[in-house]
C-alpha positions in Angstrom: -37.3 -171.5 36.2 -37.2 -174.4 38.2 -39.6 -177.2 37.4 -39.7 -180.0 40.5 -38.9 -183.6 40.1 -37.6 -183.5 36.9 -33.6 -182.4 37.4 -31.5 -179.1 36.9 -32.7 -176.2 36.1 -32.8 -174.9 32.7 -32.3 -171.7 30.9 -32.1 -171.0 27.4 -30.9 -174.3 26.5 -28.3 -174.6 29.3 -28.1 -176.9 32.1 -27.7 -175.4 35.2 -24.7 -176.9 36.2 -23.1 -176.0 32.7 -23.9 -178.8 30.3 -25.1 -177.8 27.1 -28.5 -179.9 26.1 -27.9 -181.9 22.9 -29.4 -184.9 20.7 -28.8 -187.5 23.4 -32.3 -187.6 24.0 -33.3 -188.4 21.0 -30.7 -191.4 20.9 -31.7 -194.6 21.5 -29.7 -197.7 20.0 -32.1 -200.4 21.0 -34.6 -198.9 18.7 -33.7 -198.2 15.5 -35.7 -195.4 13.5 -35.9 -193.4 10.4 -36.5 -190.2 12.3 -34.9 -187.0 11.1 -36.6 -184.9 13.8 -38.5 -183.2 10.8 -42.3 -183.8 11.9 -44.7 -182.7 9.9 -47.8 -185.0 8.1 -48.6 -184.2 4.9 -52.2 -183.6 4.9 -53.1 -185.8 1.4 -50.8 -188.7 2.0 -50.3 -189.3 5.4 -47.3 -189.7 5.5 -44.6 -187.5 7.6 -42.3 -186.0 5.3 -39.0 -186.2 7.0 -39.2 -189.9 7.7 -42.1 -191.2 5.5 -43.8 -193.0 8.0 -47.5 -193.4 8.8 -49.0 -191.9 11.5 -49.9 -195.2 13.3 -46.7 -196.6 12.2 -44.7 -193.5 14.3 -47.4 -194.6 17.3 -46.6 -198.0 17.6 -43.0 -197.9 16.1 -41.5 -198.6 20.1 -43.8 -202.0 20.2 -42.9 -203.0 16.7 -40.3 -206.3 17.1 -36.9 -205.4 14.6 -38.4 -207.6 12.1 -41.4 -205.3 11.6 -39.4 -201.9 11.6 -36.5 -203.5 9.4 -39.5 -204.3 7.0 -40.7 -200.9 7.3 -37.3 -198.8 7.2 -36.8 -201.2 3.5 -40.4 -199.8 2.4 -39.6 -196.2 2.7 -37.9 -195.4 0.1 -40.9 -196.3 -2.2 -43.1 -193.9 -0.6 -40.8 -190.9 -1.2 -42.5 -190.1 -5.4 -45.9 -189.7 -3.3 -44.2 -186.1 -1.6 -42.6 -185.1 -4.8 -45.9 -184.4 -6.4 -46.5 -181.1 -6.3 -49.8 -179.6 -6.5 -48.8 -177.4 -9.4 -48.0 -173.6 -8.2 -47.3 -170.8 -10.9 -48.0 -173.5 -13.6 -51.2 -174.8 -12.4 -52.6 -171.2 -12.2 -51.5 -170.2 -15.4 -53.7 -172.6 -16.8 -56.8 -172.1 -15.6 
């Protein structure tokens, strides 16, 4: 499966000359991030769970200057107790 204009050929996670795709294209040093490639939004906060970022701060996180993402990056931590709520499970239906 060839697609045009984009490079080599790839099969099953295999470059066609040989090279074995990695994380490379998720590196980029001259932006840092908090991204652990775990996307997912959690539908009551807002917030993705594997980084804790916003949705709009995820869509303008390449424009941000370092100041604004070092800021952010030190927030996150403090927005991790919003996810451990949990909405109650076996307990919660015991007690109805």
């Amino acid at each position: 499966m060839a697609i045009s204009g984009i490079g080599p050929q790839v099969e099953h996670g295999i470059l066609a000359q040989g090279n074995i795709l990695n994380d490379e294209v998720w590196i980029r040093p001259e932006v840092d991030s908090p991204c652990v490639k775990l996307c997912v939004i959690h539908p009551e906060e807002r917030l993705c769970v594997g980084c804790l970022r916003t949705i709009e701060e995820i869509s303008v996180w390449s424009r941000l200057t370092p100041e604004a993402r070092a800021e952010i990056i030190a927030d996150l931590p403090e927005r991790a107790p919003r996810l451990r709520l949990r909405r109650g499970g076996r307990a919660a239906r015991l007690d109805r």
